[in-house]
C-alpha positions in Angstrom: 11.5 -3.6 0.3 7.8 -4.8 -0.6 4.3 -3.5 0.5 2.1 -5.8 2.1 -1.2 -5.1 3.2 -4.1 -7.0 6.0 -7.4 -6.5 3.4 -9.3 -7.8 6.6 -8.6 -3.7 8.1 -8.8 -2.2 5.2 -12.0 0.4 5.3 -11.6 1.7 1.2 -10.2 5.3 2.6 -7.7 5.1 -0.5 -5.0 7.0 0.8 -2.2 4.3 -0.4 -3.6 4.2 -3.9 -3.8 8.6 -4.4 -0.3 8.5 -3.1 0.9 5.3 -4.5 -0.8 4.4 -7.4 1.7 2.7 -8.8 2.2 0.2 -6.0 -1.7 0.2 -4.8 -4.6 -0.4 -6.6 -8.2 -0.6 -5.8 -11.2 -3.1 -5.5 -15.1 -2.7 -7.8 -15.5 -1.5 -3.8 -12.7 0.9 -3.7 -10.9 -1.7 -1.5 -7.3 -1.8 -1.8 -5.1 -4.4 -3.3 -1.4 -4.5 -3.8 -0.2 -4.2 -7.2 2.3 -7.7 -8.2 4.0 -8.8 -5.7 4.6 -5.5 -4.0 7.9 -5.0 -4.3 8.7 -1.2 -4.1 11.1 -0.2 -7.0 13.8 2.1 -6.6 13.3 5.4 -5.7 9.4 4.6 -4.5 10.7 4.6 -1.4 9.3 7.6 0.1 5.9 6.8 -1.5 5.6 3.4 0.3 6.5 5.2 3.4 3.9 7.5 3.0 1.3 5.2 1.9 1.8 3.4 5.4 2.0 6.4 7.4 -1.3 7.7 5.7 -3.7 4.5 6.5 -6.1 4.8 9.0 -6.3 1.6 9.9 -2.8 0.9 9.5 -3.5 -1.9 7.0 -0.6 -1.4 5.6 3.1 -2.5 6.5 6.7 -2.6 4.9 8.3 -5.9 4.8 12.3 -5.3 4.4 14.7 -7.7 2.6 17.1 -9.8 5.2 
């Protein structure tokens, strides 16, 4: 599973970061950024989910492995 997120819809709210700051990370401009290459590790699941649920904008999606 990885996190990927459309920066172009992203408003700075910084949900995904207060509830994922181990996969999110944030802008001088409190702009979110994806943290490596956002590959959620194990057992971060949950977090990732949440992160996406809890965007307004719904910048953020959940790319599964095929």
């Amino acid at each position: 599973m990885r996190v990927a997120l459309d920066s172009s819809v992203c408003q700075a709210h910084g949900r995904c970061y207060d509830l994922a700051a181990d996969l999110f990370d944030c802008d001088d401009l409190g702009y979110a950024l994806v943290i490596g290459t956002g590959e959620v590790p194990g057992g971060r699941e949950a977090a990732a989910r949440l992160a996406v649920a809890s965007c307004p904008e719904r910048a953020i999606s959940i790319e599964e492995h095929a």
